[in-house]
C-alpha positions as CSV (number, residue, x, y, z in Angstrom):
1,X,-8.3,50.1,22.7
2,X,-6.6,47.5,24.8
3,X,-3.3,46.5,24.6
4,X,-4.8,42.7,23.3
5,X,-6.9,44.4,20.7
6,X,-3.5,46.9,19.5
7,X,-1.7,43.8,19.7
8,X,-3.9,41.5,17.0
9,X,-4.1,44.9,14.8
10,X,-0.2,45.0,14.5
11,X,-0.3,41.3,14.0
12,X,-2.5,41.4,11.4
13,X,-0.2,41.7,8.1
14,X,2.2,39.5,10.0
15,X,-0.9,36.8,9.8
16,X,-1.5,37.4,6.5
17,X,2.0,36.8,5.3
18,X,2.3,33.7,7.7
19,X,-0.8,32.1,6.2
20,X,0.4,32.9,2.5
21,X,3.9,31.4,3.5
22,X,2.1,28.7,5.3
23,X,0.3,27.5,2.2
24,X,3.3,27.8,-0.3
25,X,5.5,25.9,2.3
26,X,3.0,23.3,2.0
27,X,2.5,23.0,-1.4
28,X,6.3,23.6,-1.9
29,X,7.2,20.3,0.5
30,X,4.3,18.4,-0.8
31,X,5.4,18.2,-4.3
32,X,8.9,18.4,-3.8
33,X,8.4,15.6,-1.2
34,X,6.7,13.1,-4.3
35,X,9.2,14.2,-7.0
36,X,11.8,12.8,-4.4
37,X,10.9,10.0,-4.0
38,X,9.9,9.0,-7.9
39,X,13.0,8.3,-9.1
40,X,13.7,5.9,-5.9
41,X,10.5,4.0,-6.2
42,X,11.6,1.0,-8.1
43,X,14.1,0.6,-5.2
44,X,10.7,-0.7,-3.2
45,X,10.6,-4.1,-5.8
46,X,14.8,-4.5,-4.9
47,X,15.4,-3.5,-1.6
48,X,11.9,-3.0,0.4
49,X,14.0,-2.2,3.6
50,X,15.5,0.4,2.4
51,X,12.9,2.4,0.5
52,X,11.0,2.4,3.5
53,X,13.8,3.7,5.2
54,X,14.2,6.2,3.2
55,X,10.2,6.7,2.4
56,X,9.9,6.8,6.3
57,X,12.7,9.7,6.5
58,X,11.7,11.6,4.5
59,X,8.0,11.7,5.7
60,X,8.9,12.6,8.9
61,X,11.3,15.2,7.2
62,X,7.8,16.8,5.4
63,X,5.8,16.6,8.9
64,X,8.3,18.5,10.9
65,X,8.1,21.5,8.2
66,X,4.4,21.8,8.9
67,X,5.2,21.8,12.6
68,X,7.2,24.5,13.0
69,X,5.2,27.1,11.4
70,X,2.1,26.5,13.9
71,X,4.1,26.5,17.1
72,X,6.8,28.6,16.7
73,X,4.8,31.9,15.1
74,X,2.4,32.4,16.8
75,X,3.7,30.0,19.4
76,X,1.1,27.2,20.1
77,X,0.7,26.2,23.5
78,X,0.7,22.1,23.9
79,X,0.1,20.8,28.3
80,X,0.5,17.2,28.8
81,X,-0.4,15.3,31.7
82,X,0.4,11.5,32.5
83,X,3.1,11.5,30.4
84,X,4.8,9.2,32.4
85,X,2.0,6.8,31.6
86,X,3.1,6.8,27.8
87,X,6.5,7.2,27.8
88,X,8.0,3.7,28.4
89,X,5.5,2.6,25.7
90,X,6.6,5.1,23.0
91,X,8.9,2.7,21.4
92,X,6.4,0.2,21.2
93,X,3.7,-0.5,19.1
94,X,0.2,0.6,19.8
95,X,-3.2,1.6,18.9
96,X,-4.0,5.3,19.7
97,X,-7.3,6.7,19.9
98,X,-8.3,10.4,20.2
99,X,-10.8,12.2,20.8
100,X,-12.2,14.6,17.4
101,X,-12.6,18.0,18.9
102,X,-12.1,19.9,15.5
103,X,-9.5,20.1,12.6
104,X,-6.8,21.0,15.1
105,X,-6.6,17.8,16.2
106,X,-4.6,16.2,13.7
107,X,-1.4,19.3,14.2
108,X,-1.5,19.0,18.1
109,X,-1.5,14.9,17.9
110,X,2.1,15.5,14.9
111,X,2.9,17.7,17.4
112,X,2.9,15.0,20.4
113,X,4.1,12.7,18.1
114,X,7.3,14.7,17.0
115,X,7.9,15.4,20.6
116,X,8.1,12.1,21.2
117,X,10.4,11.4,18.4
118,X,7.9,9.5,16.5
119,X,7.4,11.5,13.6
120,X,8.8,8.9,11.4
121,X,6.8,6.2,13.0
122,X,3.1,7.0,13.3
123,X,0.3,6.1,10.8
124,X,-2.8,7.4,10.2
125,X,-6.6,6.6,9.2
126,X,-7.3,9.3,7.6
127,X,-11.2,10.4,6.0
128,X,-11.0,10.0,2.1
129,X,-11.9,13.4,1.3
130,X,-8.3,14.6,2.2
131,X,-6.6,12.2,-0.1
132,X,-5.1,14.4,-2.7
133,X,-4.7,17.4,-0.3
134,X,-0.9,18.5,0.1
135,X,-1.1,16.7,3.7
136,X,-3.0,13.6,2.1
137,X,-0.2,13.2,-0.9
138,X,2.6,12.3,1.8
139,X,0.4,10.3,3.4
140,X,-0.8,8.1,1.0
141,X,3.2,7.7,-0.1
142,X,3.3,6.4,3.6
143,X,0.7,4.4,2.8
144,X,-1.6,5.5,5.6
145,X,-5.0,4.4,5.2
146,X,-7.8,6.3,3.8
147,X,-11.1,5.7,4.6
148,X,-14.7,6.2,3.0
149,X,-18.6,5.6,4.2
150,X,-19.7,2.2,1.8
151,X,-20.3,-1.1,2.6
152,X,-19.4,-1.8,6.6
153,X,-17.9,-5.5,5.7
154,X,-15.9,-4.7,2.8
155,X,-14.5,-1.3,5.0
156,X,-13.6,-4.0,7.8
157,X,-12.4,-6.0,5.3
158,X,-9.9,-3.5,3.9
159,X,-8.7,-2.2,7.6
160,X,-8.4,-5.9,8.9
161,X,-6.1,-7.1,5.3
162,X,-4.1,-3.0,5.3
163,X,-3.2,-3.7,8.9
164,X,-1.9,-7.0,9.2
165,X,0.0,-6.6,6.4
166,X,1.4,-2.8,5.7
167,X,1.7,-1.9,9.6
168,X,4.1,-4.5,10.3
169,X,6.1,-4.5,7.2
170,X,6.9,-1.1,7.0
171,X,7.7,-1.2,11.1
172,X,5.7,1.8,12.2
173,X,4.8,1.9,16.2
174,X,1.9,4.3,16.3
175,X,-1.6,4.6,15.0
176,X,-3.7,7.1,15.1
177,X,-6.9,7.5,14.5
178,X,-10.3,9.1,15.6
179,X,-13.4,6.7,16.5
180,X,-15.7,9.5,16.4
181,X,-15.4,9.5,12.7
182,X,-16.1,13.0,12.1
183,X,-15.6,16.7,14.3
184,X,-17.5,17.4,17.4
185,X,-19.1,20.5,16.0
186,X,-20.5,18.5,13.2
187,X,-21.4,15.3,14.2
188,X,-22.5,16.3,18.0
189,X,-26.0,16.6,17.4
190,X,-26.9,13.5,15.0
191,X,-24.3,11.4,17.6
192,X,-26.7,12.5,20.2
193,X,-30.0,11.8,18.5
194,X,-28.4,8.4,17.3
195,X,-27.5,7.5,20.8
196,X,-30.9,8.5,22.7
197,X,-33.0,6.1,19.9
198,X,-30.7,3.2,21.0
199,X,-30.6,3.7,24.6
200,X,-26.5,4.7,24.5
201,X,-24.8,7.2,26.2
202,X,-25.6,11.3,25.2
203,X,-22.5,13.0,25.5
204,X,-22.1,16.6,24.8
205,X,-18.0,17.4,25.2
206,X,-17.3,14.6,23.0
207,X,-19.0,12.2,20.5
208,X,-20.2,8.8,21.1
209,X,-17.8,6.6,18.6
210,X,-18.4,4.6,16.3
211,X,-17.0,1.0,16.3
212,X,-16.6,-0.5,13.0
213,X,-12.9,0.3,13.2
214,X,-11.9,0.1,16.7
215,X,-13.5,-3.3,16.7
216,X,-11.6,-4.6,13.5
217,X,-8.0,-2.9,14.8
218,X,-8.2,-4.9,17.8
219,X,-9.2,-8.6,16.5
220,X,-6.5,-7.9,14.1
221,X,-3.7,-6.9,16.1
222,X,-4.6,-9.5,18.9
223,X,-3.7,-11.7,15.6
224,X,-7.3,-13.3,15.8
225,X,-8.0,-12.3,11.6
226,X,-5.0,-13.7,11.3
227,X,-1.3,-14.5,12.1
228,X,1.0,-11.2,13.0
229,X,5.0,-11.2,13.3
230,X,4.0,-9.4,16.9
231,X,0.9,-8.7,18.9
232,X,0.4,-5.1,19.5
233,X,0.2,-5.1,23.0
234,X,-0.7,-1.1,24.2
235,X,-4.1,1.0,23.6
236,X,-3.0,4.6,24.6
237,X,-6.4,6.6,24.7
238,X,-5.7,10.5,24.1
239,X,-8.5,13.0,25.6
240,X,-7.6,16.6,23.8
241,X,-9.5,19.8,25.0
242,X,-9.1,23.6,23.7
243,X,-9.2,25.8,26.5
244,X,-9.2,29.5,24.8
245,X,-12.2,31.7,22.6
246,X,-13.0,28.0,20.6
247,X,-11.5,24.4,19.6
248,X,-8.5,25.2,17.4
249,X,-9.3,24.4,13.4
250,X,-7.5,24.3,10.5
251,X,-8.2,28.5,9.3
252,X,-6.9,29.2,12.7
253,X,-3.9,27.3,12.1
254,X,-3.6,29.2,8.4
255,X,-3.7,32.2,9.9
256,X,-2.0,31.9,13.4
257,X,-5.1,33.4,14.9
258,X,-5.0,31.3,17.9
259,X,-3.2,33.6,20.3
260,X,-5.7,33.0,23.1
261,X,-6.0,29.2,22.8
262,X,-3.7,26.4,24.8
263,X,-4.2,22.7,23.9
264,X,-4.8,20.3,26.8
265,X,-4.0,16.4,26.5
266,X,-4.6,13.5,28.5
267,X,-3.0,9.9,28.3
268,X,-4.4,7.1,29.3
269,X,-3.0,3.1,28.4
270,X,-4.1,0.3,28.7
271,X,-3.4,-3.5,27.8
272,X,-4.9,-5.1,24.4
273,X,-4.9,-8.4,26.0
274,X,-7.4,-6.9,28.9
275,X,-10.2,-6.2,26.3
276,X,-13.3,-8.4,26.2
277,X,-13.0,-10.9,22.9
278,X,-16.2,-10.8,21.8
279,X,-17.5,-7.7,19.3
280,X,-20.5,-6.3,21.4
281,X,-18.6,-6.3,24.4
282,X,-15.7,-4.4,22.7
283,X,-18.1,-1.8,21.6
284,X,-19.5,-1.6,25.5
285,X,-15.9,-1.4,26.5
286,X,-15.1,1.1,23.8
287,X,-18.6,3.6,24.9
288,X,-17.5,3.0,28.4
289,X,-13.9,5.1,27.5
290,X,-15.7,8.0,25.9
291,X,-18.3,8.3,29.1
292,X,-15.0,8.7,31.0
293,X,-13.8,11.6,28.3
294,X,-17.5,13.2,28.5
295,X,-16.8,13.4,32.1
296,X,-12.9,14.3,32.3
297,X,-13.8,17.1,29.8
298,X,-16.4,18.3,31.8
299,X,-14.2,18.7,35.0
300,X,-11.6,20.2,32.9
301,X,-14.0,23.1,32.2
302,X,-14.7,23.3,35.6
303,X,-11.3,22.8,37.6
304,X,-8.9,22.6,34.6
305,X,-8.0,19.6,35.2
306,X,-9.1,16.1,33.8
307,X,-8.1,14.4,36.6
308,X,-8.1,15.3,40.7
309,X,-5.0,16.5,41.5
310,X,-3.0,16.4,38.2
311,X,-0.6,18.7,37.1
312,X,0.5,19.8,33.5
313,X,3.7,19.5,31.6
314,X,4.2,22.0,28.4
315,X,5.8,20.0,25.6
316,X,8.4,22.1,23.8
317,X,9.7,21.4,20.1
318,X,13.0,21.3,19.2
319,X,13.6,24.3,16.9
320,X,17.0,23.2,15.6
321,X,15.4,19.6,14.2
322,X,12.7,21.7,13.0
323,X,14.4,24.4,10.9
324,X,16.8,21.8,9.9
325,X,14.1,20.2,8.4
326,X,13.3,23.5,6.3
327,X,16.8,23.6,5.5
328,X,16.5,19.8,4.6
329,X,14.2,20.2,1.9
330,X,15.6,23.5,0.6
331,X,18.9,21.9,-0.2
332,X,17.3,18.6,-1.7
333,X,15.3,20.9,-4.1
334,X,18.6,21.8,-5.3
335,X,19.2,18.6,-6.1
336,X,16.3,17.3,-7.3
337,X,15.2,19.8,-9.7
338,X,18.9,19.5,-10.9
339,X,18.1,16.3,-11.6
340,X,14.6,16.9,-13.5
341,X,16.3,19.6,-15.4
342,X,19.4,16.7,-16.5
343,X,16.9,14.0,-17.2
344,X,14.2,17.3,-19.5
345,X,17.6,17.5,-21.4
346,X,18.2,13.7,-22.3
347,X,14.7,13.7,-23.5
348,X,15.0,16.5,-25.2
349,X,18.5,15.1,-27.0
350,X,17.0,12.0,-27.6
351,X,13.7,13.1,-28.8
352,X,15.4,15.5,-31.5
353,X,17.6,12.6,-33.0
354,X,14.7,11.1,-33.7
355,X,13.6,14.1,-35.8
């Protein structure tokens, strides 16, 4: 047996305890993180400032106890390059776009974004089918924006009115979201068919993206749906690749069984105002990008690097913001179910005078 193998085997009921603890915490934070912020809603219709303040705190606060439990046990391994390209842009607004490798995706990109200190400042467009998950609950208190297969128009509709409006009022700097629409490893093959009957681009380490989105992000934030307290200036393309046994996914984050796999990460920027106007040549523009990320991808596997000559930086976490965070929401459960347990007891008073 080699040492790898005797190694995984005496990890093994560690793994299974992480992933049950991994769940709970998750379902613990998600619930605790809505009951928190119920009482304060109504604040929202007085002081819309500060509830999102607080709303934004406290989302960040629920991110960063996810974080810690997939890259501090096992520890998962996160290599930047360019990242002096991004960061004098980090406390800016801008549209970020990423490549959709597998599940993992969304971890390593809170993981950049943390990191970065933006934790508190991202949105996300997120598929509708993780709505009501414990990650999807915060989210939708963030008011990040969900979205579903239907009618194309009234979809741009909805992006176009969410993101003129909600984006700028609530101050957020980053969002993220994934063109592709769906994961590599499901949606290679039908991208590929889709894009050989209509004489596009047939890539195979990414897929071709589709542009409904993309297309109605930009006309919106170059304020040409209509008028926007500030231009978003900055498009900050992402190119993620798993170098390890597979692309990491969400069971492998459950279970910490990604001993073997680093994450890779590329930045690219470049400047909104730069784009073509019209809509097919944003789409061109936008198919152009992910030929790049076919090839970078494919010189990755074969150098390990996307770009000639680049070099690697490993982005580290800072384990005292994190476990603060855990200690965070362990105190304000105090607190809050204190306060459930109060108000149970006035109800119950009340409801018994009545009697």
């Amino acid at each position: 047996m080699t040492s790898c193998s005797l190694g995984r085997l005496l990890l093994t009921p560690l793994l299974w305890l992480r992933a049950v603890l991994f769940v709970l915490n998750i379902l613990f934070v998600s619930v605790l993180h809505s009951l928190t912020l119920l009482p304060i809603y109504p604040i929202k219709f007085i002081f819309p400032q500060l509830y999102v303040t607080i709303e934004c705190f406290l989302h960040s606060k629920a991110g960063e106890t996810f974080i810690p439990v997939f890259t501090l046990f096992p520890k998962l391994r996160i290599y930047c390059d360019t990242l002096s390209e991004i960061e004098p842009i980090t406390r800016k607004r801008a549209m970020v776009m990423v490549n959709h490798q597998d599940s993992g995706d969304v971890p390593t990109m809170m993981c950049i974004g943390s990191y970065f200190g933006l934790a508190h400042n991202t949105t996300w467009i997120l598929d509708e089918m993780f709505k009501w998950t414990p990650f999807g609950v915060p989210s939708q208190w963030h008011n990040d924006f969900f979205s579903k297969e239907g009618d194309k128009e009234l979809v741009i509709k909805r992006l176009k009115d969410h993101f003129t409006t909600t984006y700028f009022e609530r101050g957020l700097k980053w969002l993220i979201f994934y063109p592709e629409g769906g994961y590599l490893k499901n949606r290679g093959e039908r991208a590929r068919n889709w894009a050989a009957r209509n004489n596009l681009p047939v890539l195979y380490n990414c897929c071709l993206p589709r542009t409904t989105a993309f297309v109605a992000l930009t006309q919106s934030f170059r304020g040409e749906v209509r008028e926007v307290p500030e231009q978003v200036e900055d498009i900050i393309d992402v190119t993620l690749m798993y170098k390890g046994p597979r692309d990491l996914c969400l069971s492998d984050i459950v279970m910490g069984s990604y001993l073997d796999t680093e994450v890779y990460a590329n930045f690219r920027t470049y400047k909104m105002s730069d784009l073509p106007k019209e809509e097919p040549e944003l789409q061109t523009w936008l198919y152009d990008r992910y030929q790049e990320k076919e090839d970078m991808i494919g010189r990755f596997k074969e150098s390990g690097h996307f770009t000639e000559g680049g070099s690697f930086t490993q982005i580290h976490q800072s384990t005292g913001r994190l476990l603060g965070s855990f200690a965070f929401w362990y105190i304000t459960a105090f607190f809050v179910f204190d306060f459930y347990k109060s108000m149970l007891g006035h109800a119950v008073s009340l409801a018994s005078g009545f009697l």
